[in-house]
matplotlib code that plots the C-alpha trace (Angstrom):
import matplotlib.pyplot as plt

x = [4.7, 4.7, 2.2, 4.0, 0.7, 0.9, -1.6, -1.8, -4.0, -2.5, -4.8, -3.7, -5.9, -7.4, -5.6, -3.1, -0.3, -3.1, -4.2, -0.4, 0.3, -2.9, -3.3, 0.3, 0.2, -3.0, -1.7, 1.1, -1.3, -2.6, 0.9, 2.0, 5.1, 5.3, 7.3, 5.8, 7.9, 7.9, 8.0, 6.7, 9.2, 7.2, 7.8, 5.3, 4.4, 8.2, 7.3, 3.9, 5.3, 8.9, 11.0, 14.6, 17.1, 20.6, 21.2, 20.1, 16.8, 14.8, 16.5, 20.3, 18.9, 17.0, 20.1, 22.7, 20.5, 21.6, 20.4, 17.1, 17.1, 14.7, 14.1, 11.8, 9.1, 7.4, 7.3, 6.2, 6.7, 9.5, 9.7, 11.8, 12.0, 11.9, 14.1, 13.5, 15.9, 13.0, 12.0, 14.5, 14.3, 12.3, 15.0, 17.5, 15.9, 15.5, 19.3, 19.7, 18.9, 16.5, 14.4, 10.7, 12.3, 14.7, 12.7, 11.0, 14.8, 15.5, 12.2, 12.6, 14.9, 13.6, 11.1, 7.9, 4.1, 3.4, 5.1, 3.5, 3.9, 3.3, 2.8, 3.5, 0.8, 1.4, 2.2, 6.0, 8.3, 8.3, 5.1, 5.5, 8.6, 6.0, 3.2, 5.9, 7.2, 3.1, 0.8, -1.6, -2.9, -5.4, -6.5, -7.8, -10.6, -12.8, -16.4, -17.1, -17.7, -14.0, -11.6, -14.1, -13.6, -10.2, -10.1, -10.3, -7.0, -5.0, -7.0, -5.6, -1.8, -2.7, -3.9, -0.7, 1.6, 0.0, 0.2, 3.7, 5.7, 4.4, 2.0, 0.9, -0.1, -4.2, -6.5, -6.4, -9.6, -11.1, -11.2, -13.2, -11.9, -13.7, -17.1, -19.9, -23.4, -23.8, -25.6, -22.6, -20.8, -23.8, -24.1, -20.7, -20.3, -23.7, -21.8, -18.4, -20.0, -22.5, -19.1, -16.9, -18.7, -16.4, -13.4, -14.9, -13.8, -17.0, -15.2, -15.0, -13.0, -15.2, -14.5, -13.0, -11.0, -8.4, -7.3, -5.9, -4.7, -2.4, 0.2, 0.4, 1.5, 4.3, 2.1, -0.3, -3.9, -4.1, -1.2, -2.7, -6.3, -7.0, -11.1, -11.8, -13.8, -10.8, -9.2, -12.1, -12.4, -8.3, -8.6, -12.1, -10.1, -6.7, -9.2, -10.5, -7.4, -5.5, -8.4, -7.2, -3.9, -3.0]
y = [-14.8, -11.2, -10.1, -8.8, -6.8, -4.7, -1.7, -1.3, 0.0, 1.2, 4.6, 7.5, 9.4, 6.4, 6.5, 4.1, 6.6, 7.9, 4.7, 2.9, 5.7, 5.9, 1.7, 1.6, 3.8, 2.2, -1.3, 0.1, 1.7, -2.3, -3.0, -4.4, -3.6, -2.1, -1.2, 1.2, 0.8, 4.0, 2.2, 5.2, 7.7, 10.3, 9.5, 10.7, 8.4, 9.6, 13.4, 13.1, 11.4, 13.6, 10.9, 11.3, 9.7, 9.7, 9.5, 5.7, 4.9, 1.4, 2.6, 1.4, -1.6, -2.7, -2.1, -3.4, -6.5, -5.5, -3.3, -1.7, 1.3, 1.4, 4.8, 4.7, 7.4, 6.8, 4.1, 0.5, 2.5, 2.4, 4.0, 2.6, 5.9, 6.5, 8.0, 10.0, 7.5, 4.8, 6.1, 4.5, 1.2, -0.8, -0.5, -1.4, -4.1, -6.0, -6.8, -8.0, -11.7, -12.2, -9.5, -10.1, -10.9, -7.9, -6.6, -10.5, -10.8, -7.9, -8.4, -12.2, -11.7, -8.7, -9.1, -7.5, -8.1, -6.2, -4.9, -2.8, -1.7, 1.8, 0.7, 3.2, 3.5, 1.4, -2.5, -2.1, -4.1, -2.0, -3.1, -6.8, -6.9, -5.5, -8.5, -11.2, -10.5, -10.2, -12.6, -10.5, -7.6, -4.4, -2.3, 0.9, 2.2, 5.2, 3.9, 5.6, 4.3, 4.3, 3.2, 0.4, -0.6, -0.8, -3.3, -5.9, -5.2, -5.2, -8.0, -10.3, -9.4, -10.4, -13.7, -13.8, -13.3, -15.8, -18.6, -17.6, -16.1, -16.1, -18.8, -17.5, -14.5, -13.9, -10.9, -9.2, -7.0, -4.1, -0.7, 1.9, 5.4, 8.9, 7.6, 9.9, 9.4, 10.5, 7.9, 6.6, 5.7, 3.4, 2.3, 1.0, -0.3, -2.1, -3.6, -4.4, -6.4, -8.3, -9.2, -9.8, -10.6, -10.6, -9.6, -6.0, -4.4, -3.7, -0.7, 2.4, 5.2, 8.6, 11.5, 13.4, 17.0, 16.0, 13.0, 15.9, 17.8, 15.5, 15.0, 19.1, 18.9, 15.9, 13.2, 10.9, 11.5, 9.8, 12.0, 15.1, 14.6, 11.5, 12.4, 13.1, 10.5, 9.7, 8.6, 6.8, 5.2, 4.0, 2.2, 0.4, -1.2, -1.6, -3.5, -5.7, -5.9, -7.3, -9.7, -12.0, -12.6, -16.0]
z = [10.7, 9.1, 6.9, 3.4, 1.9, -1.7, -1.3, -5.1, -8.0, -11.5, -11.4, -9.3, -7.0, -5.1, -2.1, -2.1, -0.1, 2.4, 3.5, 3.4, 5.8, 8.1, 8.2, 9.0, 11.9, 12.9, 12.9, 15.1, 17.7, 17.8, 19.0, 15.8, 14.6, 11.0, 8.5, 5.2, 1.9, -0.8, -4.2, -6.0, -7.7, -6.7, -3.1, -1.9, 1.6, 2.4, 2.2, 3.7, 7.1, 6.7, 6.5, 6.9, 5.3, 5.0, 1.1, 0.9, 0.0, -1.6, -5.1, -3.9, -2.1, -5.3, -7.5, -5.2, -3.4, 0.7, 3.0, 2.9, 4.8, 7.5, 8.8, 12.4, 12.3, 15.4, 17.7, 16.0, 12.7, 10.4, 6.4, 3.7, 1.7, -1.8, -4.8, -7.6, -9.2, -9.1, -12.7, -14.0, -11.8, -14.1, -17.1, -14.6, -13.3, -16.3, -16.9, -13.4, -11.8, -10.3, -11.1, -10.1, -6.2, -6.1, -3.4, -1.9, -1.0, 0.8, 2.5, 3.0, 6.6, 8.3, 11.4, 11.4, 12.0, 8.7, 5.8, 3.7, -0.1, -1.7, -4.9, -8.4, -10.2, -13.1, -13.8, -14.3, -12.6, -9.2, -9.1, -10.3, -7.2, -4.9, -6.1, -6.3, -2.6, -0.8, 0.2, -0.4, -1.7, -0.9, -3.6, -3.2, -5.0, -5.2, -6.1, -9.4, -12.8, -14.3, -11.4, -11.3, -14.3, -14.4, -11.6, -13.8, -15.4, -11.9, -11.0, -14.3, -13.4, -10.0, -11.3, -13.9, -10.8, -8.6, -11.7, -12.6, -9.6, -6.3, -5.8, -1.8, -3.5, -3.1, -2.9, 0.0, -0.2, -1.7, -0.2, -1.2, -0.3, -0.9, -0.1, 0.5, -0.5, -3.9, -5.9, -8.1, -4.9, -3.4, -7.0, -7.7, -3.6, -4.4, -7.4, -6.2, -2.7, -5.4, -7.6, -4.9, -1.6, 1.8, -0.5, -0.4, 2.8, 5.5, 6.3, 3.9, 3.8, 4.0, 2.0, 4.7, 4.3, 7.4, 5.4, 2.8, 5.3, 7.3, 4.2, 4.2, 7.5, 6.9, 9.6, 9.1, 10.0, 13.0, 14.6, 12.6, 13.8, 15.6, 16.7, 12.6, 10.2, 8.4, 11.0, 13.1, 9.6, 9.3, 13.1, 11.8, 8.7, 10.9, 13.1, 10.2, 8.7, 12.1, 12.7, 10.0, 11.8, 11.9]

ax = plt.figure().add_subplot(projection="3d")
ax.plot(x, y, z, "-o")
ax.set_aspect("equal")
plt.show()
């Protein structure tokens, strides 16, 4: 059974594409075979790994409801890519059936072990699609005082979308990313393990400049530098991650 997970967190700068990319290509070095979906306009997880694409990208299959382009990158890796016409996806959307499951359907019939969502920031309807077609969710965070709390306010539409449209939907973990040891970070790690126990990952994500890098350079970090922190770091949680298969 494949595992459909939303890596998502309405604030920018937390990570989301970094560790989409890096846990993707991880999982895949496990074996697993994996497939990374752009949601954000920005396309950004499509630039940073180079990915190719003929002219289709997850903005026709949304619209239309068939074929989600699936572009391999690497072996066990594949990229949905992105389009700057996402921006206006959510206005689109809206008129159409179906509209929360736009993308649960196109998701619904393809064979993977994972399937994993690069979530806009925002709570728009990409994002809602994304929710309402994972069991689960990750969400990124940096562990300083604002992003933390704002996790509260993803974690209520979570809730909303597990009550209303996608009942096997459940919190995946939290992932703190740019962690280094000034005393905010051990403050707000203290906090979030206190809050949220085993739902906080045991891995974190060090503050690491490769991790930067490796977009610059169109690959992921394990390709770009595989002995660095970062990427000792992305095989820990790909490690944690895969160890609640069932």
């Amino acid at each position: 059974m494949k595992r459909v997970i939303a890596i998502a967190n309405h604030k920018g700068g937390v990570g989301k594409t970094t560790s989409v990319s890096a846990l993707g290509v991880c999982l895949s070095a496990l074996g697993r075979r994996v497939l990374l979906v752009d949601l954000d306009p920005q396309g950004n997880l499509s630039q940073s790994l180079s990915v190719p694409h003929s002219g289709r990208t997850i903005y026709e299959a949304l619209r239309e409801g068939r074929d989600l382009p699936q572009v391999q990158i690497r072996e066990g890796v594949w990229v949905c890519p992105s389009s700057i016409d996402l921006v206006s996806m959510d206005l689109e959307l809206s008129g159409l059936p179906r509209r929360e499951y736009r993308l649960r359907d196109l998701l619904s019939p393809l064979e993977y072990d994972y399937i994993l969502l690069d979530c806009p920031p925002g709570l728009g309807l990409l994002t809602i699609n994304a929710l309402s077609a994972s069991g689960e969710v990750i969400v990124p965070l940096t562990p300083e005082a604002l992003p933390a709390k704002g996790l509260g306010t993803l974690l209520d539409v979570v809730r909303k979308v597990e009550e209303g449209l996608n009942p096997d939907l459940h919190l995946g973990g939290i992932l703190i990313t740019r962690y280094n040891r000034r005393k905010i970070n051990r403050i707000v790690e203290e906090t979030l393990r206190e809050t949220f126990g085993s739902k906080v990952f045991q891995t974190k994500i060090r503050e690491n400049v490769d991790i930067a890098e490796a977009p610059l350079q169109g690959t992921d970090i394990l390709s770009y530098s595989p002995k660095s922190p970062g990427a000792k770091d992305y095989r820990d949680l790909a490690l944690e991650v895969d160890s609640k298969w069932e």
